[in-house]
C-alpha positions as protocol buffer text, in pm:
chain_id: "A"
residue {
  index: 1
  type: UNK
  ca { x: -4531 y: 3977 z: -8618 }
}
residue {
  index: 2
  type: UNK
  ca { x: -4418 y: 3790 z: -8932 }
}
residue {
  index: 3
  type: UNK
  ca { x: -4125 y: 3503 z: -8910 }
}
residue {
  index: 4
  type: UNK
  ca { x: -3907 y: 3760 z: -9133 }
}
residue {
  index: 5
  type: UNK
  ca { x: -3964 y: 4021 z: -8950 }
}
residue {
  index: 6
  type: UNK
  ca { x: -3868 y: 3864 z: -8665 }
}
residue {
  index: 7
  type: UNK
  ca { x: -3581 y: 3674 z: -8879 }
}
residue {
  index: 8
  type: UNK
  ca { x: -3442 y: 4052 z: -8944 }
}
residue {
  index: 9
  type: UNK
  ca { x: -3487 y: 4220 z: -8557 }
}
residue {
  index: 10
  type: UNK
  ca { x: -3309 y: 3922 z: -8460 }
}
residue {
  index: 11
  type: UNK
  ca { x: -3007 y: 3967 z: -8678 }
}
residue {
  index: 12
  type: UNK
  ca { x: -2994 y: 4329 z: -8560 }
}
residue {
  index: 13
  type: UNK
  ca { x: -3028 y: 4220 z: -8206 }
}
residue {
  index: 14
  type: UNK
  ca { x: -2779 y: 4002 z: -8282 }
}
residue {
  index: 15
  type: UNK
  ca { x: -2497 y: 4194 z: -8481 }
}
residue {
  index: 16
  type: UNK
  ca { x: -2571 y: 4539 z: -8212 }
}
residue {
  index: 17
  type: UNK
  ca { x: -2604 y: 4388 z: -7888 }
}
residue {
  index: 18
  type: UNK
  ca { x: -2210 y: 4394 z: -7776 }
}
residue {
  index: 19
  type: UNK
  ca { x: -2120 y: 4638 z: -7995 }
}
residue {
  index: 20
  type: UNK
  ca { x: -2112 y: 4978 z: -7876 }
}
residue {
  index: 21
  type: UNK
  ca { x: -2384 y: 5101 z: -8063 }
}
residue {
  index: 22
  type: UNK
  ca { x: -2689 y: 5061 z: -7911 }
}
residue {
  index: 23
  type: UNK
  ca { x: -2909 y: 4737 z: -7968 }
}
residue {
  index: 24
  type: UNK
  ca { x: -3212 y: 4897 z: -7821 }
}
residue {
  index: 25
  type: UNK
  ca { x: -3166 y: 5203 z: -8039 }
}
residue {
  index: 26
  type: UNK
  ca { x: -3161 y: 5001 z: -8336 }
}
residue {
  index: 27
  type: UNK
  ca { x: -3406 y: 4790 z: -8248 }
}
residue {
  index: 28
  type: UNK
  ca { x: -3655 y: 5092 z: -8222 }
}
residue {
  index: 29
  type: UNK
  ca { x: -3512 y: 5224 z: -8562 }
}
residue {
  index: 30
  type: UNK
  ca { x: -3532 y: 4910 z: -8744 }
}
residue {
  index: 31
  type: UNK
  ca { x: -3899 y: 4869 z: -8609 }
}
residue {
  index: 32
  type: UNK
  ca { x: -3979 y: 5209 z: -8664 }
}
residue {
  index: 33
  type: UNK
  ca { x: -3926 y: 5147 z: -9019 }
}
residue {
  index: 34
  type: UNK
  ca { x: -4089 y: 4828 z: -9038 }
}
residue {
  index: 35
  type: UNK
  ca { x: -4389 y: 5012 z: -8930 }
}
residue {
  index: 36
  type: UNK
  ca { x: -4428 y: 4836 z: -8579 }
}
residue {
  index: 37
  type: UNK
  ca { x: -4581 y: 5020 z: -8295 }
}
residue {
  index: 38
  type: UNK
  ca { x: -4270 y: 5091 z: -8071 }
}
residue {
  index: 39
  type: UNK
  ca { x: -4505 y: 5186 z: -7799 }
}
residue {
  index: 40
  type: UNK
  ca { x: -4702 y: 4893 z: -7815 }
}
residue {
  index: 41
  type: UNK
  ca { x: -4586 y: 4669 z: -7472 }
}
residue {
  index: 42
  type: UNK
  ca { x: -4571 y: 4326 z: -7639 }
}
residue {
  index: 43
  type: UNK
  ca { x: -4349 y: 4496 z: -7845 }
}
residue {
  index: 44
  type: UNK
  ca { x: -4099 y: 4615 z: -7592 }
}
residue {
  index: 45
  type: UNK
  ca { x: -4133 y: 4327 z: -7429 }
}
residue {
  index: 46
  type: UNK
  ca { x: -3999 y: 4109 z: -7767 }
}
residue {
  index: 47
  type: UNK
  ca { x: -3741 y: 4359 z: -7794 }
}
residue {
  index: 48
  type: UNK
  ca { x: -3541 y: 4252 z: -7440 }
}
residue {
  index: 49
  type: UNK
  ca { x: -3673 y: 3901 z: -7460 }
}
residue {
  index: 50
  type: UNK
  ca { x: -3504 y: 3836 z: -7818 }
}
residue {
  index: 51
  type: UNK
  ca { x: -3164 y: 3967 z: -7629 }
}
residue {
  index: 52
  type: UNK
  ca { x: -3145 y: 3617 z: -7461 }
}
residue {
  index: 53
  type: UNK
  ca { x: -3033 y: 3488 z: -7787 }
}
residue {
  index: 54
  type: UNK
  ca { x: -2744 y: 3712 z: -7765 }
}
residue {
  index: 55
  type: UNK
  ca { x: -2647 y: 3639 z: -7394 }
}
residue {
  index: 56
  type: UNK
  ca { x: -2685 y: 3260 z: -7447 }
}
residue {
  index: 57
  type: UNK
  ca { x: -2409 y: 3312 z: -7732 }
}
residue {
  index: 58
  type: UNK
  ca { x: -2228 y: 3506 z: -7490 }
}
residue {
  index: 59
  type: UNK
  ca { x: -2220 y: 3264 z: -7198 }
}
residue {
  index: 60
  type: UNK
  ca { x: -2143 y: 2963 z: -7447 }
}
residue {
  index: 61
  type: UNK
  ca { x: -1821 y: 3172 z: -7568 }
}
residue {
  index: 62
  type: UNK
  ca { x: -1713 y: 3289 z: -7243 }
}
residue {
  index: 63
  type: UNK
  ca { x: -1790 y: 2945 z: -7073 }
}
residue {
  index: 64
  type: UNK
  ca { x: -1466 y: 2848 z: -6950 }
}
residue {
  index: 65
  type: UNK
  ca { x: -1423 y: 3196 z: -6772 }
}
residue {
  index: 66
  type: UNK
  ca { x: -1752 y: 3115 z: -6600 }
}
residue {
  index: 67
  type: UNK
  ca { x: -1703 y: 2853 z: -6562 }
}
residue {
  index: 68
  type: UNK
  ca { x: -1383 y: 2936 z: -6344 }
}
residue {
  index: 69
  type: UNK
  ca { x: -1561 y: 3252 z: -6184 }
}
residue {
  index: 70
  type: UNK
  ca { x: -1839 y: 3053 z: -6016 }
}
residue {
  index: 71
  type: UNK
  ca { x: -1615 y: 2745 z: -5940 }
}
residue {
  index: 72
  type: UNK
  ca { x: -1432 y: 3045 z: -5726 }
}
residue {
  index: 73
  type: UNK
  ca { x: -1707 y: 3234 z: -5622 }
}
residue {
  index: 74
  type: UNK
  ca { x: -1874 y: 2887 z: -5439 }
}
residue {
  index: 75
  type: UNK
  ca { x: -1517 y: 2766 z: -5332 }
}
residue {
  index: 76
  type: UNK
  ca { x: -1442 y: 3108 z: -5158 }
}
residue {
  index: 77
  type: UNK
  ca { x: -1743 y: 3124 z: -4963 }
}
residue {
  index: 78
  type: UNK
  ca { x: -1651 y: 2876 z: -4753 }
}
residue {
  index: 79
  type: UNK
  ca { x: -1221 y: 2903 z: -4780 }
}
residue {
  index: 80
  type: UNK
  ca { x: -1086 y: 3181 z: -4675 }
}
residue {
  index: 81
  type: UNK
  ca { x: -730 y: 3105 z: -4863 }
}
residue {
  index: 82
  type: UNK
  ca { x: -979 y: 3100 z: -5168 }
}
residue {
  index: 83
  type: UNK
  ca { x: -1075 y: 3480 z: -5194 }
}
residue {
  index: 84
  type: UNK
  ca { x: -707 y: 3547 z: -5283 }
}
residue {
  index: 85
  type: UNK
  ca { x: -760 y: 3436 z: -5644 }
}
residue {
  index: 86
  type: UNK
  ca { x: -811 y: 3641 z: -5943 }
}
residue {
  index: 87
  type: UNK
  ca { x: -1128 y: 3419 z: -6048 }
}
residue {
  index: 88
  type: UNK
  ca { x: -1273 y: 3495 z: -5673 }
}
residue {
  index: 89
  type: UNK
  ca { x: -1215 y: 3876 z: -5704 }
}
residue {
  index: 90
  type: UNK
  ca { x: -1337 y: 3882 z: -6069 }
}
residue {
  index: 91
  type: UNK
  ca { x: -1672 y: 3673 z: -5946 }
}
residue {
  index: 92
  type: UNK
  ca { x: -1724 y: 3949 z: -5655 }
}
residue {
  index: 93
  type: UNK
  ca { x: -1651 y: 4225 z: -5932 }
}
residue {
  index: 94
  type: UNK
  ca { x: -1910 y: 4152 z: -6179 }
}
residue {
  index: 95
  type: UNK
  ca { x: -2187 y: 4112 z: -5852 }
}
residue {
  index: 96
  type: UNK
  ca { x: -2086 y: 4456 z: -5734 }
}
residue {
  index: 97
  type: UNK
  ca { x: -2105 y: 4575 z: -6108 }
}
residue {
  index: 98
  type: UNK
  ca { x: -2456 y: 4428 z: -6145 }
}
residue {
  index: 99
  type: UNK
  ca { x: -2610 y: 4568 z: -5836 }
}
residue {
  index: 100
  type: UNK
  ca { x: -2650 y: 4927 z: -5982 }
}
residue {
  index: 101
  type: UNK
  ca { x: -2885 y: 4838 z: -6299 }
}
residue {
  index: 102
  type: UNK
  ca { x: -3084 y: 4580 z: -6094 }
}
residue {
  index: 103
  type: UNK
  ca { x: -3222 y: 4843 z: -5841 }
}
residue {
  index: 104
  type: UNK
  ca { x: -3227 y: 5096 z: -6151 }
}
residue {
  index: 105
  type: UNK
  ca { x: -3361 y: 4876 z: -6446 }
}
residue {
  index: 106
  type: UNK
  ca { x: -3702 y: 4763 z: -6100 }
}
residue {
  index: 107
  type: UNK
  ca { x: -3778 y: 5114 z: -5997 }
}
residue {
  index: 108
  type: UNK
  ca { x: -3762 y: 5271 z: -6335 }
}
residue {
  index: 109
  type: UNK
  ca { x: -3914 y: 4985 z: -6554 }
}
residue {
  index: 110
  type: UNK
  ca { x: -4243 y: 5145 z: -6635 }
}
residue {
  index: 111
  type: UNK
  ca { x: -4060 y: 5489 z: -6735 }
}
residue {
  index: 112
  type: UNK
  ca { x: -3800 y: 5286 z: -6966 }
}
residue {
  index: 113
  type: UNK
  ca { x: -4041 y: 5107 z: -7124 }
}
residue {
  index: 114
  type: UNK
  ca { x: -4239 y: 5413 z: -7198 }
}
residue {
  index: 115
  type: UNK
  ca { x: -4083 y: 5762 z: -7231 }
}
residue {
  index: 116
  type: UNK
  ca { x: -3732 y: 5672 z: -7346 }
}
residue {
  index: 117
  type: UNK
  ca { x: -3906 y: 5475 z: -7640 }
}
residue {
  index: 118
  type: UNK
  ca { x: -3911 y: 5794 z: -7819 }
}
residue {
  index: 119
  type: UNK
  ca { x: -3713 y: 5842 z: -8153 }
}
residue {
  index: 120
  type: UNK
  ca { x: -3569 y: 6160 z: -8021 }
}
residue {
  index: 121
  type: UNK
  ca { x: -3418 y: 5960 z: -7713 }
}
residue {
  index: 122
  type: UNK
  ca { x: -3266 y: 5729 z: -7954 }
}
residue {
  index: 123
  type: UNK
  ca { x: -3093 y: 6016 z: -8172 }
}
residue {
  index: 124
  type: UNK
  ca { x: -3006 y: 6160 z: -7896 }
}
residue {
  index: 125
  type: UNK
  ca { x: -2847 y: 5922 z: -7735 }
}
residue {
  index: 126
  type: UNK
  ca { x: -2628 y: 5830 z: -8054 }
}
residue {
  index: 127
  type: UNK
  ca { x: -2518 y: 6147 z: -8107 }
}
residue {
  index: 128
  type: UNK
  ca { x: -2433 y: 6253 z: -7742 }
}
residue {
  index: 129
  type: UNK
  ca { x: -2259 y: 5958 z: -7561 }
}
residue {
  index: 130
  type: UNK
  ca { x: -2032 y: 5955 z: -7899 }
}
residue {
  index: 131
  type: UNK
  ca { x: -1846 y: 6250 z: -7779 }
}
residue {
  index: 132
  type: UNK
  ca { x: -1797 y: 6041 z: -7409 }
}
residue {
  index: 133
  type: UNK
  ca { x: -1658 y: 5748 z: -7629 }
}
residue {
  index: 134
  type: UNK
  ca { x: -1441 y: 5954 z: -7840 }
}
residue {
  index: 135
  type: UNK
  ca { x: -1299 y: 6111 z: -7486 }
}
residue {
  index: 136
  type: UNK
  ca { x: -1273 y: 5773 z: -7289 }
}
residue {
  index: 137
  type: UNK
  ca { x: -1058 y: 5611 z: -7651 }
}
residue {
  index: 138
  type: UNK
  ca { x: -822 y: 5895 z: -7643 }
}
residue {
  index: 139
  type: UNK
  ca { x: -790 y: 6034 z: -7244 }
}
residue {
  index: 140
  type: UNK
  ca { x: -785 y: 5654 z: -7096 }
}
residue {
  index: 141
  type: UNK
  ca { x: -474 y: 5547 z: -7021 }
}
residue {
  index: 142
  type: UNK
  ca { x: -518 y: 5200 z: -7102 }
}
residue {
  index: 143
  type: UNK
  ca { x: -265 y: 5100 z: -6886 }
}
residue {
  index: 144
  type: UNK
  ca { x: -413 y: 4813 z: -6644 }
}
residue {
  index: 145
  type: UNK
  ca { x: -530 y: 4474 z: -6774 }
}
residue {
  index: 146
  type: UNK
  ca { x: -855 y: 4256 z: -6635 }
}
residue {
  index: 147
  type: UNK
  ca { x: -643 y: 4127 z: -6367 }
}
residue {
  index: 148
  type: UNK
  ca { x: -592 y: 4493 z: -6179 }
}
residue {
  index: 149
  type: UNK
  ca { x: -967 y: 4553 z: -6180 }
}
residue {
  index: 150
  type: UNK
  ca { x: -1079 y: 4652 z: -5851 }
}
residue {
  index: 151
  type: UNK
  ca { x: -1419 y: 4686 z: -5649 }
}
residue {
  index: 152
  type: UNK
  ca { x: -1421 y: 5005 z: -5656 }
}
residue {
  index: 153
  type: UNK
  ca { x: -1339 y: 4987 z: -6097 }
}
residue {
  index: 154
  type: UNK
  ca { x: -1678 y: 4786 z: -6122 }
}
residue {
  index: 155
  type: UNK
  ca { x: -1875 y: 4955 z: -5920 }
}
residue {
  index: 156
  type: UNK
  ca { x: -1829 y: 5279 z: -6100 }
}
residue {
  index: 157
  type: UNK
  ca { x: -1852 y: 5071 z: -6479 }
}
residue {
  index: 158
  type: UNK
  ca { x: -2209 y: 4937 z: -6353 }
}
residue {
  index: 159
  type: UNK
  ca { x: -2331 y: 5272 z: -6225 }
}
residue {
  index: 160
  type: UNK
  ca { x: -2211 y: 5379 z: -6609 }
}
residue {
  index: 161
  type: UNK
  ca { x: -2455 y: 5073 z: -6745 }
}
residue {
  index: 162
  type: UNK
  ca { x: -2751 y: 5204 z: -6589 }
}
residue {
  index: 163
  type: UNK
  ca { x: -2710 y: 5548 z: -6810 }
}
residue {
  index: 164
  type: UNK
  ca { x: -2781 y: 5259 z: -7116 }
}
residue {
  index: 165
  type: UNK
  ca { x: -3140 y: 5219 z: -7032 }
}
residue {
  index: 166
  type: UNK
  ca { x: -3139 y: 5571 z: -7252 }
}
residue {
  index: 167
  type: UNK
  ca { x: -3189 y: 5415 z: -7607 }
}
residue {
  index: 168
  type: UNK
  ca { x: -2928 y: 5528 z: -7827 }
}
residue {
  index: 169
  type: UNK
  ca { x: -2625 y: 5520 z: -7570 }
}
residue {
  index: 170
  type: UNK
  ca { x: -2537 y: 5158 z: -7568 }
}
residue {
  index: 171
  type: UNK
  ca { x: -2471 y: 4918 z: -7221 }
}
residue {
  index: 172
  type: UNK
  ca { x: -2147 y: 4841 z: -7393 }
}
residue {
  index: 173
  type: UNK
  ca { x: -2061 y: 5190 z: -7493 }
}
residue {
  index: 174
  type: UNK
  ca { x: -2135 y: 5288 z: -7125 }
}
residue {
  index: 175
  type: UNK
  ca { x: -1911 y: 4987 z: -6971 }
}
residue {
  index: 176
  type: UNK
  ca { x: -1646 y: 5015 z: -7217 }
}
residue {
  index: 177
  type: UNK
  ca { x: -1610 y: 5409 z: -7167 }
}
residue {
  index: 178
  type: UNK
  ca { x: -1630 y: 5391 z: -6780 }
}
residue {
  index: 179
  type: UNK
  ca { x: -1322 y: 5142 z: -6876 }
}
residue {
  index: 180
  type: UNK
  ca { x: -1168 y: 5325 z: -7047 }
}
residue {
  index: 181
  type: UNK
  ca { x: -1161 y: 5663 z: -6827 }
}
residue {
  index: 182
  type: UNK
  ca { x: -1041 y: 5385 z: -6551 }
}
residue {
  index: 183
  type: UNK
  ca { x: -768 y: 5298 z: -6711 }
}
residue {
  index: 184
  type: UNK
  ca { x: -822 y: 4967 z: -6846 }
}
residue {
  index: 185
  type: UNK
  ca { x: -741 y: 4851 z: -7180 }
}
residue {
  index: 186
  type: UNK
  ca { x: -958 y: 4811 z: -7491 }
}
residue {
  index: 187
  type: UNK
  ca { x: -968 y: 4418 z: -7468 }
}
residue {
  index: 188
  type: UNK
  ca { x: -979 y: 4422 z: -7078 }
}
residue {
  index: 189
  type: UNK
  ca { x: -1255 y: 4731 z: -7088 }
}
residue {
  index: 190
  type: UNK
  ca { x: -1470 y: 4454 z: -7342 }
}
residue {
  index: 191
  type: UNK
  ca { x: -1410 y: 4185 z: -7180 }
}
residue {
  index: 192
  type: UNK
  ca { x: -1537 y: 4332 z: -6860 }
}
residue {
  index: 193
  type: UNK
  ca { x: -1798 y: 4457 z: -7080 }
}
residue {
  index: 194
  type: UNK
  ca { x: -1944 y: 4117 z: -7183 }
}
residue {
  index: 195
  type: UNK
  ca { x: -1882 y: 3971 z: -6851 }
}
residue {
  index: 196
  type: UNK
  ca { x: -2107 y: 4251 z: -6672 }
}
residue {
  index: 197
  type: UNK
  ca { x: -2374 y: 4277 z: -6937 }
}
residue {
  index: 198
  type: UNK
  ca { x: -2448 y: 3884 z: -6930 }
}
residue {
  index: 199
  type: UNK
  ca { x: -2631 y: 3878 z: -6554 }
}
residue {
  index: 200
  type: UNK
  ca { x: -2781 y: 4247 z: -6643 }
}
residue {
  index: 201
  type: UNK
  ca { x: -2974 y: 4120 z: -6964 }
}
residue {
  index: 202
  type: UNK
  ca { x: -3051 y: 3775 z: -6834 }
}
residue {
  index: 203
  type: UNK
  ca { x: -3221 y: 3901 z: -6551 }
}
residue {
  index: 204
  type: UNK
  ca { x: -3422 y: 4221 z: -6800 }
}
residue {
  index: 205
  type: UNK
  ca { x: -3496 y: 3899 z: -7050 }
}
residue {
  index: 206
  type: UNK
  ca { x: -3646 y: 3679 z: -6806 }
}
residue {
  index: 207
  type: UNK
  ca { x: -3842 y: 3935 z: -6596 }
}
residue {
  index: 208
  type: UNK
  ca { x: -3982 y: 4054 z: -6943 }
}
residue {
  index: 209
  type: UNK
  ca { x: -4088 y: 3702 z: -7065 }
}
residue {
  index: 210
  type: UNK
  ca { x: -4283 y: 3635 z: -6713 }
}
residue {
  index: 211
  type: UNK
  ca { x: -4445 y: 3954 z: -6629 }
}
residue {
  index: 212
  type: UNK
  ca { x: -4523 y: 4076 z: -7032 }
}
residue {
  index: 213
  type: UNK
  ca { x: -4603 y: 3663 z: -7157 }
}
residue {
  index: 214
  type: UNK
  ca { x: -4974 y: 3784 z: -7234 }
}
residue {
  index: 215
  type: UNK
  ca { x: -4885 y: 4100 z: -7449 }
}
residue {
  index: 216
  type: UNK
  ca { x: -4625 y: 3866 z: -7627 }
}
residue {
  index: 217
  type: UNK
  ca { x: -4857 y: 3618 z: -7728 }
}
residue {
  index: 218
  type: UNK
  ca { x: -5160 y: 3856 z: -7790 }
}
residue {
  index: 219
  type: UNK
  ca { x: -4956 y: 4062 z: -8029 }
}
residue {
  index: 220
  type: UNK
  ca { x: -4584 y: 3945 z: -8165 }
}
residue {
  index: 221
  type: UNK
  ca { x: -4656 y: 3588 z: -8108 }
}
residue {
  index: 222
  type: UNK
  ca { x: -4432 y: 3359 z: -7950 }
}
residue {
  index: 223
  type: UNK
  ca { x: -4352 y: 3160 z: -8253 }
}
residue {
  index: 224
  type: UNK
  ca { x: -4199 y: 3501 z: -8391 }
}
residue {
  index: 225
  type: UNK
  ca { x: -4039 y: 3560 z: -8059 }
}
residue {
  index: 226
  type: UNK
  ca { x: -3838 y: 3177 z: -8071 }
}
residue {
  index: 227
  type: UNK
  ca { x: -3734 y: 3271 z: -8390 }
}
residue {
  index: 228
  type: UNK
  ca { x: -3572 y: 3619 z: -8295 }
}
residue {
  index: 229
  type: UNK
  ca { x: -3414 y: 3431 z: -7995 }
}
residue {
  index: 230
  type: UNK
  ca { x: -3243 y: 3139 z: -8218 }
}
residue {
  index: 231
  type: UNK
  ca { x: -3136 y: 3456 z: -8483 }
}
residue {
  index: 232
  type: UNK
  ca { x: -2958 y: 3662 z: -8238 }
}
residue {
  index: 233
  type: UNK
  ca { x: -2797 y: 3381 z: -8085 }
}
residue {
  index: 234
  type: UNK
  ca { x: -2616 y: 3284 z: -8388 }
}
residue {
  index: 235
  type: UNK
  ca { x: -2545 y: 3631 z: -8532 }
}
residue {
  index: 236
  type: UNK
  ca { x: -2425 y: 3695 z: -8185 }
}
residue {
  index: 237
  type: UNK
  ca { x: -2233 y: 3447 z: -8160 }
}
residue {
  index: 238
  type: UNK
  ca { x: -2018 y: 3508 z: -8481 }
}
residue {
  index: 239
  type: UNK
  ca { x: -2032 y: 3963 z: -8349 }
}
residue {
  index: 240
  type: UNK
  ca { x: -1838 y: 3857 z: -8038 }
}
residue {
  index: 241
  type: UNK
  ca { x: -1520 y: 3691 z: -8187 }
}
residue {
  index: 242
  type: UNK
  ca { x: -1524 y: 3962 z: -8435 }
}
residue {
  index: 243
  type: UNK
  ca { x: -1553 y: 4245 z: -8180 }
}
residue {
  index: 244
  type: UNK
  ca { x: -1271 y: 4133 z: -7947 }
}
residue {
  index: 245
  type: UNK
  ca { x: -1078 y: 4091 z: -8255 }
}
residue {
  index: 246
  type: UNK
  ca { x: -1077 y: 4389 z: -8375 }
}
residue {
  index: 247
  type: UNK
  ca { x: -1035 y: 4575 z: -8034 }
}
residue {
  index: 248
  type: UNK
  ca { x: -703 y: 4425 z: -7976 }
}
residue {
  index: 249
  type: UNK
  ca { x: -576 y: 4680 z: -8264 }
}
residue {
  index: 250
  type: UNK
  ca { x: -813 y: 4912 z: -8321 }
}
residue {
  index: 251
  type: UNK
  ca { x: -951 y: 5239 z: -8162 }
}
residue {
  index: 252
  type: UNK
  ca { x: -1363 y: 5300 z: -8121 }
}
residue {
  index: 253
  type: UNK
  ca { x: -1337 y: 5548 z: -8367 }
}
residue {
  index: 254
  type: UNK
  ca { x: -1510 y: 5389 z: -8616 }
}
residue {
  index: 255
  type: UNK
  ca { x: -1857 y: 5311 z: -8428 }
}
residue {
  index: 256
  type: UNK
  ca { x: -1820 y: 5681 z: -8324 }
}
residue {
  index: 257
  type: UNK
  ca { x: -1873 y: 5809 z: -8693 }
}
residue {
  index: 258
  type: UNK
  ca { x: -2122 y: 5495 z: -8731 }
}
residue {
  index: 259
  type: UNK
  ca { x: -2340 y: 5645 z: -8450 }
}
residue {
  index: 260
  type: UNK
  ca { x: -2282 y: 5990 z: -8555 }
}
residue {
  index: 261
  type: UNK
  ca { x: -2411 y: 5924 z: -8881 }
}
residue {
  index: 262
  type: UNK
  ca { x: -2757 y: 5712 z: -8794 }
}
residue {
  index: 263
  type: UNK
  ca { x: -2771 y: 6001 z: -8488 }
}
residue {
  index: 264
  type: UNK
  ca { x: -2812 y: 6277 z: -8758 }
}
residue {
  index: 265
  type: UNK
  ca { x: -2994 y: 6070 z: -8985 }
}
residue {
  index: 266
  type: UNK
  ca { x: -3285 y: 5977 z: -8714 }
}
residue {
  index: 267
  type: UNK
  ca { x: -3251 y: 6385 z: -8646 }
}
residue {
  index: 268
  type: UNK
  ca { x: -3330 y: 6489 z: -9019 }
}
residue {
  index: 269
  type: UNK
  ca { x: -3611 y: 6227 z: -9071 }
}
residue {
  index: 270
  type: UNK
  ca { x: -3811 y: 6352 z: -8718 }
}
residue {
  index: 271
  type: UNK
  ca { x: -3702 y: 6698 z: -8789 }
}
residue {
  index: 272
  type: UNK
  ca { x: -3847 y: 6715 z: -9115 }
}
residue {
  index: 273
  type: UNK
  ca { x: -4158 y: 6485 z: -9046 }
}
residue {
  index: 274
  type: UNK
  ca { x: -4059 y: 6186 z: -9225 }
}
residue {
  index: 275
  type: UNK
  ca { x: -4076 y: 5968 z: -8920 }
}
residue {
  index: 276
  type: UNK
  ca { x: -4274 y: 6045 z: -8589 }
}
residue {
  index: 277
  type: UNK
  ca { x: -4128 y: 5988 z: -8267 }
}
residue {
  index: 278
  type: UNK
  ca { x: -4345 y: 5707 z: -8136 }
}
């Protein structure tokens, strides 16, 4: 892989990754165009190992809550008194939350990586989980903040994030709708969002980097992979103040019609043999 290539999947990883409209999906599209195998493994593997960069940014911006979440977390373990706090149950809510795409993302990797590549996947996936969106913005109460998020709440949000390993539907968009249809609030449903999706990716980054380090270095190249990593964390970084922003007064209505669009798009170019689906 070239530096600018890698300079220009890492801005997209980068500016996509927390916003609900699929990283992964445009990561395929944008390599798709680019003319780079999607299929090929080292490939796949570059695409979850760039989104490090992106959960770095998010740790570094959310570092005091973390801060605060395993300072409770360790302190509650052994203090009984300790597990009354709202950092305690917010520690235990984004472990329950996790557990679903853990034993999901293991026993499905090989079919993720392969099958769902497809560019019909993708379109699909833009197209379809819009509508779920569009219900979860204007059905969801919205009437509990991150402090009234329960067990049971993140439970149900994670088994939501393990319908994201479809390209095209988004982990965010899955997180923040399950939110949504629970009740929570737009800045509480991203919030939760980002704090759920930082263990999630880690772990996907990491595994990827160790088991697929030969395909990476036989084909995109580590150099090119360092690079994608340093790009998404700064473009990242400056999507995540923007995004929680512009929740706090805003509906999703306007990545629905963004996802729409690229949705029908992707459709029009496979349907009338412009692009192929792997």
């Amino acid at each position: 892989m070239q530096i600018w290539e890698a300079i220009v999947l890492g801005i997209v990883e980068g500016v996509t990754e927390f916003l609900p409209v699929s990283s992964t999906g445009h990561l395929t599209i944008t390599e798709k165009l680019m003319g780079i195998p999607i299929d090929d493994k080292g490939v796949t593997a570059f695409t979850a190992v760039i989104q490090v960069g992106a959960i770095l940014a998010a740790v570094i911006y959310f570092r005091n809550d973390i801060i605060r979440f395993v300072k409770a977390l360790f302190q509650g373990l052994f203090k009984a008194e300790k597990r009354q706090g709202e950092d305690w149950r917010m520690a235990m809510n984004v472990i329950v939350g996790s557990i679903p795409i853990v034993i999901v993302g293991l026993l499905f990797k090989d079919y993720i990586e392969g099958v769902l590549r497809s560019m019909w996947f993708v379109a699909a996936g833009l197209v379809l989980w819009s509508l779920v969106m569009t219900l979860g913005d204007h059905l969801g109460k919205q009437r509990r903040g991150e402090a009234e998020v329960t067990w049971k709440d993140s439970l149900i949000i994670g088994l939501a994030q393990c319908i994201a390993v479809i390209p095209g539907v988004s982990r965010s968009g899955a997180t923040i709708s399950a939110s949504l249809f629970r009740g929570l609030d737009r800045v509480a449903a991203t919030r939760l969002s980002f704090f759920l999706g930082i263990p999630a990716l880690t772990a996907g980054g990491i595994l990827e980097a160790f088991t697929r380090s030969k395909e990476i270095s036989e084909t995109v190249g580590w150099t090119a992979t360092g690079v994608g990593i340093v790009i998404s964390f700064i473009v990242a970084y400056i999507s995540i103040a923007w995004l929680l922003r512009y929740v706090a007064g805003h509906t999703f209505a306007a990545f629905v019609y963004y996802r729409v669009a690229v949705g029908g798009i992707i459709i029009g170019l496979l349907w009338g043999g412009a692009i192929t689906a792997t």
